[in-house]
C-alpha positions as CSV (number, residue, x, y, z in Angstrom):
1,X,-87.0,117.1,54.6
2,X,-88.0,117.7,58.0
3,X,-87.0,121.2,59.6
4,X,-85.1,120.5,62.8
5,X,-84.7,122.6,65.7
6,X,-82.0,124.8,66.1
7,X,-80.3,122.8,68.8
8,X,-80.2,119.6,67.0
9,X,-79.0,121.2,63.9
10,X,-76.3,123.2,66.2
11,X,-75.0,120.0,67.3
12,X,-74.9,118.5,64.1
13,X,-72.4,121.2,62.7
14,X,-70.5,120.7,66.0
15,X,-70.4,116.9,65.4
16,X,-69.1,117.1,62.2
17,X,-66.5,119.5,62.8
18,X,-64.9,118.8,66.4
19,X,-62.0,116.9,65.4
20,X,-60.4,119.4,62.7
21,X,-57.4,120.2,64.6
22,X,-54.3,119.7,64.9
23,X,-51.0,120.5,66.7
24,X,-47.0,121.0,65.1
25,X,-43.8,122.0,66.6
26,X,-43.6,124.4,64.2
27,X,-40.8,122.3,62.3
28,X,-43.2,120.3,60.2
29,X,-44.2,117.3,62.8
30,X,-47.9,116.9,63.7
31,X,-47.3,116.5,67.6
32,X,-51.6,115.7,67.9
33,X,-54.0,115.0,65.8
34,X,-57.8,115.0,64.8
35,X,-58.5,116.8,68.4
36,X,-61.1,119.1,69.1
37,X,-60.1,122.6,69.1
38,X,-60.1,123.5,73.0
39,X,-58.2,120.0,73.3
40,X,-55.4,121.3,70.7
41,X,-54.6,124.8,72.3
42,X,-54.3,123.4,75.8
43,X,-51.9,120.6,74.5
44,X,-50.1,123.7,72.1
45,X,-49.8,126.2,74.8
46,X,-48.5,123.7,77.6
47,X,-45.8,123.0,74.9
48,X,-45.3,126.1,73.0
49,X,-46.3,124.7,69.4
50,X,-48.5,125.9,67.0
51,X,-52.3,125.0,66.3
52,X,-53.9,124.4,63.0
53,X,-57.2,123.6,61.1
54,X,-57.4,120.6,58.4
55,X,-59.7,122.2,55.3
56,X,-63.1,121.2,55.4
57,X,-62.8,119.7,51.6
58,X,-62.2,115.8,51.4
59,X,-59.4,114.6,49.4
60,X,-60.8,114.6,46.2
61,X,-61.0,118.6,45.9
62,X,-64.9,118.3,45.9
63,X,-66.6,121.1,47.2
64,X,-69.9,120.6,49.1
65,X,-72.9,123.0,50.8
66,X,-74.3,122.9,53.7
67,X,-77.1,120.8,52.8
68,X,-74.8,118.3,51.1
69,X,-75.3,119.1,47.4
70,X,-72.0,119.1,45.4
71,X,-70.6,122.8,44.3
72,X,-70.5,122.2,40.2
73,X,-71.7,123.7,36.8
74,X,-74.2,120.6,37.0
75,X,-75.9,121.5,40.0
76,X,-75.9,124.9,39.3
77,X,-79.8,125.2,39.0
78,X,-80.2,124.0,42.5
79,X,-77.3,126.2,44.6
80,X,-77.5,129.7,45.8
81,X,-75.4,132.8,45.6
82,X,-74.0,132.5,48.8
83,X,-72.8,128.7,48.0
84,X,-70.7,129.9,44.9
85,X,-69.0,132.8,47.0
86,X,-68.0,130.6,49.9
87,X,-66.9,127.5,47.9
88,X,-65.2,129.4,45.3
89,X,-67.8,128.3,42.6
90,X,-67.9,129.5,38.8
């Protein structure tokens, strides 16, 4: 694997996280959705509602690094510390 400069990798992480927010009334409707976060607290304030975060874990409950690699017992050999305190490994 190539290293990449900090910029590019900067951007990458800000890519793939942009569109985690979203925006509620506070009674349980999603009023906006899959926004970026500057997007949802203009739209919230204007309004008065509440802003949120969807969790970073897909569907399935699977929890994955940074670099992509799955958090499990089976990959164990190949993660670090840090990856089974902030994923909530074994």
């Amino acid at each position: 694997m190539e290293s990449k400069p900090l910029i590019s990798r900067l951007a990458q992480v800000y890519e793939d996280t942009k569109l985690l927010y979203f925006v509620t009334d506070g009674e349980g409707n999603c009023m906006l959705d899959n926004v970026t976060q500057t997007d949802a607290y203009i739209f919230a304030m204007k309004n008065g509602w509440s802003v949120g975060r969807h969790d970073e874990k897909d569907d399935t409950g699977v929890k994955i690094n940074d670099e992509g690699v799955e958090v499990s017992y089976e990959n164990k050999d190949i993660l670090s510390e840090d990856d089974f305190s902030n994923y909530g490994g074994m």
